[in-house]
N, C-alpha and C positions, 0 to 999 in steps of 0.2 A: 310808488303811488303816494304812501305818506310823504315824502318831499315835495309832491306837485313834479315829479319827473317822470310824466306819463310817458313820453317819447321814448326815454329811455326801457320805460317798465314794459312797453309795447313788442321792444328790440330783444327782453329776455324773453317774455311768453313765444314769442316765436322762435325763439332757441329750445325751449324747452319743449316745444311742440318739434322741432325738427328731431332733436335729442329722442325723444320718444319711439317717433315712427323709426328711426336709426337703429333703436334697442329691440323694437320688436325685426326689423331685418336680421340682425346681429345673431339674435335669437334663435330663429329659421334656420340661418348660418349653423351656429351653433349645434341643433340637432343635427342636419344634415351630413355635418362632420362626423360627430358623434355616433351618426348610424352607421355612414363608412368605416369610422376606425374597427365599431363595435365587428363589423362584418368580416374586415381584413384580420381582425384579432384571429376571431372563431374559425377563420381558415388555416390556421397555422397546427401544425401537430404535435403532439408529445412530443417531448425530451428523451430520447435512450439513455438507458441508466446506464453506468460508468463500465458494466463490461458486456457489454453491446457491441460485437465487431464492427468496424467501420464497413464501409462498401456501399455502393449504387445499387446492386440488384439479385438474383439468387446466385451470382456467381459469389460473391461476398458471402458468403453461408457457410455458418463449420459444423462440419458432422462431427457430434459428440461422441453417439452409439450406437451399436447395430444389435440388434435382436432375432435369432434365429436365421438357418439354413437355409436357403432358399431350394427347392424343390429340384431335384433330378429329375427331369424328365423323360420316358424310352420313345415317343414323340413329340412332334413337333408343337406345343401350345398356342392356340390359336388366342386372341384377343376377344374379350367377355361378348361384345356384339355380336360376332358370329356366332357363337357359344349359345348366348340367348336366346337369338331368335329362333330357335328351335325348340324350346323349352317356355316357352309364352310371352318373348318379348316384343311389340308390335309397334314400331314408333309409325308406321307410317298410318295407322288407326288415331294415334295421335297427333299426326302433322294434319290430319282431317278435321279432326276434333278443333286442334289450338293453335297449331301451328310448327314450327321448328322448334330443336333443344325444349320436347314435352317427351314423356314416355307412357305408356299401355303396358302394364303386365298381367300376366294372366295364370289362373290357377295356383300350382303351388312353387311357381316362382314367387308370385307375388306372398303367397305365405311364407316366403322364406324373407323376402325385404319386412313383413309385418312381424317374424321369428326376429329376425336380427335389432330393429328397434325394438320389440319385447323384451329383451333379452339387456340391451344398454338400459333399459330405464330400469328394469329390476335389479340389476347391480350397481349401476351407481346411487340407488336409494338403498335398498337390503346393506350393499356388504361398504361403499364408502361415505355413506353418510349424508347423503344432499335431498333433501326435501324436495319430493314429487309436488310440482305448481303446477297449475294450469293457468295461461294467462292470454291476453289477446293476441288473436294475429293482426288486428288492425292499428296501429297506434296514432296517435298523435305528432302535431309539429315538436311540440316543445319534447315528448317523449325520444323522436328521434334526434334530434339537434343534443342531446344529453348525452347521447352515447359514441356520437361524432358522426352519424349517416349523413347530418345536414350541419351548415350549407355546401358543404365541398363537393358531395358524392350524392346529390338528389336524383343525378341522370341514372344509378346505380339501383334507384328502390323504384317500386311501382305505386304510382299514386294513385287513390280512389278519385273519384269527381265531388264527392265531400269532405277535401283535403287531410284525408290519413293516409296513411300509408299501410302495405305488407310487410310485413318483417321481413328482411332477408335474414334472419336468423332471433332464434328466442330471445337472445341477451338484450335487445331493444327491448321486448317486456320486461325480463324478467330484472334485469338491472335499475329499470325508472321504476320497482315497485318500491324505491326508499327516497325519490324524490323529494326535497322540502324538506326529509325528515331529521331529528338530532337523535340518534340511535347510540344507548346504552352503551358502554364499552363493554360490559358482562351479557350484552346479546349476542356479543360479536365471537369470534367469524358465523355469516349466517350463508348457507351453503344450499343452491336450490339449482333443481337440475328440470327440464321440460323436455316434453318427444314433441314435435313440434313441424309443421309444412312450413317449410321456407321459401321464399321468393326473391329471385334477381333478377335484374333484367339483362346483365353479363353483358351492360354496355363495356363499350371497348376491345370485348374479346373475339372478335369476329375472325373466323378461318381456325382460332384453339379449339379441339377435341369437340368438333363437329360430330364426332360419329358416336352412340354408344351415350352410358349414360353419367360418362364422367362431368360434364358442366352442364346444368339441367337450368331450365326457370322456375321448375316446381321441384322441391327434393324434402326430404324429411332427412333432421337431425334431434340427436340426442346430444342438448346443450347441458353446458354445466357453467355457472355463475358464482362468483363468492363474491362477500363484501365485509370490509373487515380494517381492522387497524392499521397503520404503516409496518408496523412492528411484525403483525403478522402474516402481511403480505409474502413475503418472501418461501415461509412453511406453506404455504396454501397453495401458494405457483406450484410446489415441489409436490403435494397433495392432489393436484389436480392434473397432475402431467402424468403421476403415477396410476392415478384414475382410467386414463385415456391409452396408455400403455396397456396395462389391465386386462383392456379389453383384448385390445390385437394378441397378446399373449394365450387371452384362453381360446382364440378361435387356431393358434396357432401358425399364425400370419407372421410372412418377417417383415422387419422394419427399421429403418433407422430413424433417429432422433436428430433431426440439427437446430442447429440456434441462429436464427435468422440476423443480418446484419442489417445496422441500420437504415439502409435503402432498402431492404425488403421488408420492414416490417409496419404493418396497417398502421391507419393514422391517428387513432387510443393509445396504441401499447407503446410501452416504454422497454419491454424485453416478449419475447414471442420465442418459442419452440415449436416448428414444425415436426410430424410425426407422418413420412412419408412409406405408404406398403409397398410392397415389391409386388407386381403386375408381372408374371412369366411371360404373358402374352406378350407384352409391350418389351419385355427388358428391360424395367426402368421401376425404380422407386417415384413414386405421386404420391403426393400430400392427401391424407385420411382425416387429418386432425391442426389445429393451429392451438394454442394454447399461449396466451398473454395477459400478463402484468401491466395493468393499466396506470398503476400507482394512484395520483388522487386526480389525476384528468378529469376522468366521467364524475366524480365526485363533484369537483367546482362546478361541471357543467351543470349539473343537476341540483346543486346547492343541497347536496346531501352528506349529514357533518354528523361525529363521533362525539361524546362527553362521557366523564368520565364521573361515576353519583356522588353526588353532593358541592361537584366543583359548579363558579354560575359560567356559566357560556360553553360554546364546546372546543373542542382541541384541534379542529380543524376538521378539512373534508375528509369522506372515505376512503378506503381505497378500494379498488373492483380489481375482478380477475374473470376471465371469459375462457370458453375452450369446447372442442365439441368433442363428445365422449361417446358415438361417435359420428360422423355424416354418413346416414343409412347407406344412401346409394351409392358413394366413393366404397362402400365396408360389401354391400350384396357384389361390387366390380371385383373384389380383390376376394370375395370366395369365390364366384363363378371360374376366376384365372388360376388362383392355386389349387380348388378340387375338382378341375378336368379331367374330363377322363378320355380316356384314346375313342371310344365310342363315342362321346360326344356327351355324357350323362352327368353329373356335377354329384358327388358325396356332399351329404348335408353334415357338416363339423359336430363333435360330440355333444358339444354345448347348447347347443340349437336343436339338438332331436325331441327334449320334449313340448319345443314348442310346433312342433310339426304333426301332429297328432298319426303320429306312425309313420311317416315319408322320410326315409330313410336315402334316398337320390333322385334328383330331376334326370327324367329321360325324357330324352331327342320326343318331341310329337312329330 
């Protein structure tokens, strides 16, 4: 314009206005990608740590070790559903109520499922160490996306109509309770356990263990969570497996321990041990317990990081460790099948009688 080359100065303003509108497309672009990559990212799953057998699916699984004899029997053992229903188990009061995969128990059956979660949460607080929480069963987006429910496995949790979520299991609480946070290295390991109602919606499982009350929508567990240095991750897996072992020991349940291969293991853990009880009824070991090594996965998701005092910044994310110590109703399936009785009557295990307040065997009603 100062040369008197308006014509020309006419030809840049209008570049510069095309330029413009161009950057804000670009921009939009920009996001847009950005959301996608952010999305494709967050569907991807831990890394298995270096001795993680290879494998696709539970056939890739190595049995470590087995735990106790399994039961001679001078009859035939029936599987816990016929067992129960005799002794207060009523699903089809429940398919009234809710629907399928719900259960009704009654009297002191049902004392004995409230006996056996008694029973997990006083010993892994009293004798191993984990701080009884109570925390919500509702959570949030961000709360579930931290622990990996979301976005890959939303078809898996049950949503409210005011976008929370059910837990399908504690560790959605109880792990987002360090969110955001840069936690001490001298607070750490910090080890917290909840008796807790769970929920799934057991998409995909359609036509598995239909009968009985091995795969439920509604179950109570006794979880167990740590969260803790890299360093000490590894004592803590070993800590909380022993935990979870523990139990099945003093109810005197047999069991094997395997180490799940990298196709079978959830999409957090980076190493997982499954803790499967022997069911006389069925013939077959079924998983009671899972117990894994997240390393600092749920950490970065959560933007929840360790320092160590007086250094400035922190040393990186956390690392978590998850495990159930134990799933009530997988645990009341595997007394009902091991203390059968040819009557039809179930021995209450020695550990469990004083929460029974004198009920020493469920008989047949």
């Amino acid at each position: 314009m100062a040369a008197g080359e308006s014509a020309r100065a006419d030809e840049l303003k209008a570049l510069v206005a095309n330029l413009k509108a161009d950057i804000g497309i670009y921009e939009s672009m920009s996001k847009d990608r950005d959301a996608e990559l952010q999305s494709k990212l967050s569907e991807l799953p831990n890394l298995p740590a270096d001795d993680v057998p290879d494998g696709v699916d539970e056939h890739g699984n190595v049995e470590e070790a087995r735990w106790g004899t399994p039961r001679a029997f001078d009859f035939q053992p029936l599987e816990h559903d016929i067992i129960a229903a005799k002794l207060g188990y009523d699903p089809e009061a429940a398919a009234r109520v809710a629907g399928a995969r719900f259960a009704v128990l009654k009297g002191p059956l049902a004392r004995l499922q409230r006996a056996l979660g008694q029973y997990m949460i006083d010993t892994q607080t009293a004798v191993n160490g984990f701080a009884e929480t109570y925390a919500p069963l509702l959570v949030n987006r961000n709360a579930a996306f931290g622990t990996g429910q979301l976005p890959k496995f939303e078809e898996d949790v049950f949503k409210t109509t005011d976008g929370r979520y059910l837990i399908p299991t504690a560790e959605m609480s109880l792990t987002n309770l360090v969110a955001g946070d840069i936690i001490d290295a001298a607070a750490l390991p910090i080890r917290m356990t909840a008796l807790t109602p769970c929920f799934r919606s057991e998409a995909g499982s359609a036509g598995r263990d239909t009968r009985g009350l091995i795969r439920q929508h509604q179950f109570e567990k006794c979880e167990l969570v740590t969260i803790c240095t890299p360093d000490q991750a590894e004592a803590e897996h070993a800590h909380m497996l022993a935990s979870a072992e523990a139990i099945l020991q003093a109810l005197n349940l047999p069991y094997r321990r395997m180490l799940l291969c990298a196709g079978d293991m959830g999409f957090s853990a980076r190493k997982t041990y499954d803790l499967e009880v022997w069911l006389p009824g069925q013939g077959a070991y079924r998983e009671i317990s899972s117990i894994s090594d997240c390393g600092d996965f749920q950490g970065r998701r959560m933007n929840a990081r360790w320092k160590v005092a007086g250094e400035k910044g922190s040393r990186g994310a956390v690392n978590t460790l998850n495990g159930s110590g134990l799933a009530v109703g997988r645990t009341l399936v595997a007394v009902i099948e091991n203390y059968q009785q040819a009557d039809g009557s179930v021995v209450i295990p020695d550990v469990l009688k004083p929460y029974m307040a004198g009920i020493d065997r469920l008989e047949p009603r």
